[in-house]
C-alpha positions as CSV (number, residue, x, y, z in Angstrom):
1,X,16.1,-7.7,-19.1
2,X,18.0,-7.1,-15.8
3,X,15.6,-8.4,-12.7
4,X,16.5,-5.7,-10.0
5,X,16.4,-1.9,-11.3
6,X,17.4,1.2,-8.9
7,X,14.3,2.3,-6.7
8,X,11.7,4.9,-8.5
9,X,13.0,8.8,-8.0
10,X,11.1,11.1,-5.8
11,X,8.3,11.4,-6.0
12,X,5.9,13.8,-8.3
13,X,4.5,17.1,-7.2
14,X,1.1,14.9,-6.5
15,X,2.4,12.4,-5.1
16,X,4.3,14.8,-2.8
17,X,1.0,16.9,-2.5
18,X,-0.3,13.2,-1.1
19,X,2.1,12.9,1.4
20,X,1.9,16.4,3.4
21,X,0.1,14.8,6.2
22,X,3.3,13.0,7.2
23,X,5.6,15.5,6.7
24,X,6.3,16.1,10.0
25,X,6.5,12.5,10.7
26,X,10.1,10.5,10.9
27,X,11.2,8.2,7.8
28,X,11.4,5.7,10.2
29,X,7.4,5.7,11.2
30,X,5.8,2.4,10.5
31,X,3.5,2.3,7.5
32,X,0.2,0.3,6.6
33,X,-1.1,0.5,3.1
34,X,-4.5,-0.7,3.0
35,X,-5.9,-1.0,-0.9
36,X,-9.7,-0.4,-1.3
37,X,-11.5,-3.1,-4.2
38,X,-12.3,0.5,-6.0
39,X,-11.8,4.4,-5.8
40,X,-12.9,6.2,-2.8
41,X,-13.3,10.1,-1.5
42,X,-10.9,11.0,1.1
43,X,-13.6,13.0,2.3
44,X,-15.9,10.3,2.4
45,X,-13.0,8.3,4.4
46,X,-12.4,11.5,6.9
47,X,-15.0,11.0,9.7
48,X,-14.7,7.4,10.1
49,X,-10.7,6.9,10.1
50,X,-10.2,10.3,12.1
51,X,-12.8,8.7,14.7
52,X,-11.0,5.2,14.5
53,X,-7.2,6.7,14.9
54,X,-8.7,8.9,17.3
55,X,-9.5,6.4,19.8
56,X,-6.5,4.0,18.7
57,X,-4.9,3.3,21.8
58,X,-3.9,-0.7,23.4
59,X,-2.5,-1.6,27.4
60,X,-2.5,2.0,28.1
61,X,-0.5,3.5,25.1
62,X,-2.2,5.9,22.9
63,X,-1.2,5.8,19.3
64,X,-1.1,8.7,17.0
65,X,-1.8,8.5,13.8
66,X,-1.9,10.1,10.5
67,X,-3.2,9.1,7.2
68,X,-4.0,10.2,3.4
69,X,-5.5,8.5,0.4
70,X,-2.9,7.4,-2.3
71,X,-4.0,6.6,-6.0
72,X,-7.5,7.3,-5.3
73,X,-7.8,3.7,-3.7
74,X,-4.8,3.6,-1.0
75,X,-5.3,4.5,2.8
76,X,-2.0,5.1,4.4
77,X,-1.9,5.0,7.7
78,X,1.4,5.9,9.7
79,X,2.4,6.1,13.1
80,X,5.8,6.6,14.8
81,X,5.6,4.7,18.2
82,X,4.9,1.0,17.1
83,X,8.1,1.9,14.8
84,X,9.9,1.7,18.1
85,X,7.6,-0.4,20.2
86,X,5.5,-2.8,18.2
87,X,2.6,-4.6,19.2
88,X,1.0,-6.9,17.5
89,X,-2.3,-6.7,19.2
90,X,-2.4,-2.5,18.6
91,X,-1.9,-3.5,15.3
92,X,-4.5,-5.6,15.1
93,X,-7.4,-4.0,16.5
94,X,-6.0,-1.0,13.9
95,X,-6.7,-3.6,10.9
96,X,-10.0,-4.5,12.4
97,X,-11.1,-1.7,12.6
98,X,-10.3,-0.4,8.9
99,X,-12.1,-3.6,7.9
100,X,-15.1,-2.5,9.5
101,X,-15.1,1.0,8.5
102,X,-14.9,-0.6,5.0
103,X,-17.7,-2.6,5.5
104,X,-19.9,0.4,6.8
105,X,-18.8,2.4,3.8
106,X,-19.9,0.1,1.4
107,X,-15.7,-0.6,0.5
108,X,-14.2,-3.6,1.0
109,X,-10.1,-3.5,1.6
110,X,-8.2,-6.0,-1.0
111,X,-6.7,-9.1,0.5
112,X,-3.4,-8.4,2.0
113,X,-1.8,-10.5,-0.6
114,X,-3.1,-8.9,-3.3
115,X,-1.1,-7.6,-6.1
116,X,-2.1,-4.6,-7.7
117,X,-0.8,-3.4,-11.1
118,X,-1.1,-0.4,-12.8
119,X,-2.6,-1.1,-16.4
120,X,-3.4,0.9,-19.4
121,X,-7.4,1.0,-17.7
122,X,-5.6,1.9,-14.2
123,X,-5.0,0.2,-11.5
124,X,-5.8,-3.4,-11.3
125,X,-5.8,-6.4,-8.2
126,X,-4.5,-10.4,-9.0
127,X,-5.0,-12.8,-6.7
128,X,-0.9,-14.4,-6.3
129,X,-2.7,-17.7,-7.5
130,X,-3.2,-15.1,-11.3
131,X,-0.3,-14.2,-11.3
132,X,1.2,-16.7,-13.9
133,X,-1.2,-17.0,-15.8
134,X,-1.7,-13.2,-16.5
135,X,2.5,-13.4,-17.3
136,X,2.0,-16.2,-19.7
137,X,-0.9,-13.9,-21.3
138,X,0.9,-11.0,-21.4
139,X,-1.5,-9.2,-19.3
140,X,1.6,-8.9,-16.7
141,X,4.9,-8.4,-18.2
142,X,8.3,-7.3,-16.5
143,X,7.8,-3.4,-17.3
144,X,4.6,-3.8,-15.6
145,X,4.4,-1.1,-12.6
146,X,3.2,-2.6,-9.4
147,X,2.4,-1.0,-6.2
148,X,4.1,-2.2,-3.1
149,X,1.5,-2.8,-0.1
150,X,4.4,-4.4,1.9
151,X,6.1,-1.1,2.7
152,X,6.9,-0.7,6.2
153,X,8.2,2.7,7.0
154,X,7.4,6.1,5.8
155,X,11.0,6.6,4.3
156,X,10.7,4.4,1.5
157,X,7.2,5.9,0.4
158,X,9.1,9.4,0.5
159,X,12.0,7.5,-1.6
160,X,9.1,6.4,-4.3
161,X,9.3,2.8,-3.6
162,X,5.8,2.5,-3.4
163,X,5.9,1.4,-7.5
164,X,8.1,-0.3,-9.1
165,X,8.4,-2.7,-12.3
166,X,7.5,-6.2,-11.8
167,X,10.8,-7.7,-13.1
168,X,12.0,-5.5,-9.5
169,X,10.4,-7.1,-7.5
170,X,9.8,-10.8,-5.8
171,X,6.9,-11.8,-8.9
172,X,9.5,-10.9,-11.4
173,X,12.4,-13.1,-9.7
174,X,9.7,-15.8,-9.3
175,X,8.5,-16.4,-12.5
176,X,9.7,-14.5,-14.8
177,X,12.1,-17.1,-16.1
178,X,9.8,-19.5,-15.9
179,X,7.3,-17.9,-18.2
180,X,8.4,-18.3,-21.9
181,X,9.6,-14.8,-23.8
182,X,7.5,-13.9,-26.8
């Protein structure tokens, strides 16, 4: 089985559907994909991210921001000055923030490191310390699709990057030579 494969096409009508709030948004607009534990309303999510991105703003710079709900379970949020001039502390207060709006909503955002595969039951979270484990059980395999948190601009979520098969990605070129073939 090759380990690198060709990014995912386009994406679907849905997907595309999905990503009309950035449309008029650069590709090169920095991304955050945050991952909820479970499913949750965009309209549930409205009030409480509008108010946080509405008063986003760090040393005198006020962000603007856009976001949707991906996969029922995915905020992405995008914004096209800290593409150009980053800052870390923006960024955090951002993440803060979405943390507590999780909290309030009875959510809670997966770690960061997280991997989240989409399985015959849907979509599913492993701890990286799982991960081999769930190869060597078959759980995993490398035609698994995963879903790329790590994206960091809006072009490769337009270019369907956002999923691709484990044996594509860094998992697959860690261990999947490692874990016997069956």
């Amino acid at each position: 089985m090759p380990l690198s494969t060709p990014p995912s096409p386009l994406p679907s009508a849905s997907q595309a559907a999905a990503l009309a709030p950035f449309a008029a948004l650069p590709d090169e607009t920095r991304l955050w994909l945050l991952a909820f534990d479970r499913p949750v309303e965009a309209a549930l999510l409205a009030p409480e991210v509008e108010a946080l991105l509405g008063r986003w703003r760090h040393k005198g710079v006020e962000y603007h921001a856009t976001w949707t709900v991906l996969e029922g379970r995915i905020l992405a949020v995008a914004e096209p000055t800290l593409a150009t001039q980053p800052s870390g502390c923006a960024i955090d207060g951002m993440l803060r923030g979405m943390h507590q709006l999780a909290s309030r909503l009875d959510q809670t955002l997966l770690d960061p490191q997280a991997v989240l595969a989409r399985l015959p039951g849907g979509l599913r979270a492993f701890d990286r310390a799982e991960l081999e484990a769930r190869l060597t059980d078959g759980t995993l395999e490398g035609t698994t699709p995963l879903l790329d948190l790590t994206l960091f601009n809006l072009g490769d979520l337009r270019q369907g990057r956002l999923e691709r098969p484990l044996a594509a990605t860094w998992i697959g070129r860690k261990y999947l030579r490692a874990v016997p073939s069956t």
